[in-house]
C-alpha positions in Angstrom: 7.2 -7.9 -12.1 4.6 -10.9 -11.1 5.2 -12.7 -7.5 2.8 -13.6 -5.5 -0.6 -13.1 -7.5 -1.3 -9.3 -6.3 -3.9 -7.1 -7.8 -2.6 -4.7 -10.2 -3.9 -1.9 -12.2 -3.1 0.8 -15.4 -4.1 3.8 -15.2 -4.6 5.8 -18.5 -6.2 9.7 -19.3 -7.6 9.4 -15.7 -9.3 5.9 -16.1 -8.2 2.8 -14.3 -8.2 -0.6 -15.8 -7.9 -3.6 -13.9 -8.8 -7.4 -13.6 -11.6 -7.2 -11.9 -13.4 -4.1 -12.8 -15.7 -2.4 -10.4 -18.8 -1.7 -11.9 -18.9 1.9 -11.2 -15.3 3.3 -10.9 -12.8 0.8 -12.9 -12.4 -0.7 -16.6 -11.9 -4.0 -17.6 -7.8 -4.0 -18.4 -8.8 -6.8 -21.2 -8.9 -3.4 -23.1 -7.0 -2.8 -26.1 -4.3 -1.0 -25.8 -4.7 0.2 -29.2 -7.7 1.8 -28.3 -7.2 3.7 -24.9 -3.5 4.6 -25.4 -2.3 6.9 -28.1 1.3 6.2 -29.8 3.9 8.4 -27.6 0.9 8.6 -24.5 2.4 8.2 -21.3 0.6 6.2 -18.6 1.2 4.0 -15.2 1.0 0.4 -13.9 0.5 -0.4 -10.1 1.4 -3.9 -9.1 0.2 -5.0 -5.1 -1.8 -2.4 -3.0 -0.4 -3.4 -0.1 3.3 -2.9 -0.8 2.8 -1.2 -4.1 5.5 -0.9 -7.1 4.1 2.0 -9.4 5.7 2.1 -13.0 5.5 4.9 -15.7 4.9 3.8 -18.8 4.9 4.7 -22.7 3.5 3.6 -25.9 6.2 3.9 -28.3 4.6 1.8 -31.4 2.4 -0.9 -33.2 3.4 -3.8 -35.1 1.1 -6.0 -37.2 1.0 -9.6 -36.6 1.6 -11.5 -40.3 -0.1 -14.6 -38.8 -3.4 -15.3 -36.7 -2.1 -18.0 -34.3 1.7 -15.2 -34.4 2.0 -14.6 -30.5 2.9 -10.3 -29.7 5.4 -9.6 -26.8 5.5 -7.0 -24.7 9.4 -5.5 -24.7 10.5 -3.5 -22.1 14.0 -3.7 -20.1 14.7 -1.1 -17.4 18.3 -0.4 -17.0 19.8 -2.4 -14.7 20.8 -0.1 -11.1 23.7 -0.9 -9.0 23.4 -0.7 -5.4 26.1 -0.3 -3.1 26.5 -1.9 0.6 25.3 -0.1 3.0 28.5 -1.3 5.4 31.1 -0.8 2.4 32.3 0.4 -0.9 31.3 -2.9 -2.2 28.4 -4.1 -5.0 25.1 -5.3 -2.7 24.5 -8.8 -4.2 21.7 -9.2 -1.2 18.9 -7.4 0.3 17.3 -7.2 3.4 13.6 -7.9 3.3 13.0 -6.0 6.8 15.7 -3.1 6.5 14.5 -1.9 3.1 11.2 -0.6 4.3 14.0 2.0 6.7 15.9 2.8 2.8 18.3 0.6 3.7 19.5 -3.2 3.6 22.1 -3.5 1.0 24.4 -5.9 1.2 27.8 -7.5 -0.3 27.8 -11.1 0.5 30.6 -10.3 3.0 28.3 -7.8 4.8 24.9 -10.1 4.0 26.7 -13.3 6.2 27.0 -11.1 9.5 23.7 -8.8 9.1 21.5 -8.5 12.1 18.1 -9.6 10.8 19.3 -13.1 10.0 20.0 -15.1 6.9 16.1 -16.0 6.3 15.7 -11.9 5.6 17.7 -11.7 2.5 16.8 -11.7 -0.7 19.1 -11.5 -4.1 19.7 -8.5 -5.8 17.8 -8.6 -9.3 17.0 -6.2 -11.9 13.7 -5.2 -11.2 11.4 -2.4 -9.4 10.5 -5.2 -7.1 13.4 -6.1 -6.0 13.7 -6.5 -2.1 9.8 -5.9 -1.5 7.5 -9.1 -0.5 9.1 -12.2 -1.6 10.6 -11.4 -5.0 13.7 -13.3 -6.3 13.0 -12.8 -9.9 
């Protein structure tokens, strides 16, 4: 969900953890996750306060490394939408950078080559929550 370097935080059991902790109100989110977050627990991530994408998350197990210098992975995949034009009953392959702020601004590349706010607007249709929002291509 990374693009342009925004702040981001989890919050979890009514804590928040982030990057830069403030001494009185926020935790360090170098935390482990094995400590703060139970197995099943449900909690959320906020990515860039300014435009900001809030995702629900969930614990679902641990795994044991069998070596020290073993790297662990995060996996997650969040099922892949399809959004239709706004102009027909075609697949939006584009979206408008401007337009989606209105819940709008989906495009087929048909529709995307005569849109109103110009070719420098658009942005590709990717699966992710940010798609369409600041400068995310993916």
């Amino acid at each position: 969900m990374e693009c342009c370097g925004h702040l981001s935080a989890f919050n979890i059991l009514g804590e928040r953890y982030c990057r830069e902790p403030d001494d009185y109100y926020d935790k360090d989110m170098r935390a482990s996750l094995t400590r703060v977050v139970d197995t099943g627990a449900y909690f959320t991530y906020e990515y860039d306060f300014g435009n900001t994408t809030e995702l629900t998350l969930r614990r679902v197990g641990k795994t044991k490394k069998r070596f020290l210098d073993e790297k662990i992975a995060v996996l997650a995949r969040n099922d892949e939408p399809k959004y239709q034009c706004d102009y027909c009953d075609k697949i939006a392959v584009q979206v408008c950078s401007e337009c989606i702020y209105d819940g709008g601004g989906w495009l087929c590349e048909e529709c995307a080559e005569e849109h109103e706010c110009g070719e420098d607007m658009l942005l590709p249709v990717v699966n992710s929550p940010r798609v369409g929002i600041c400068a995310y291509m993916g």
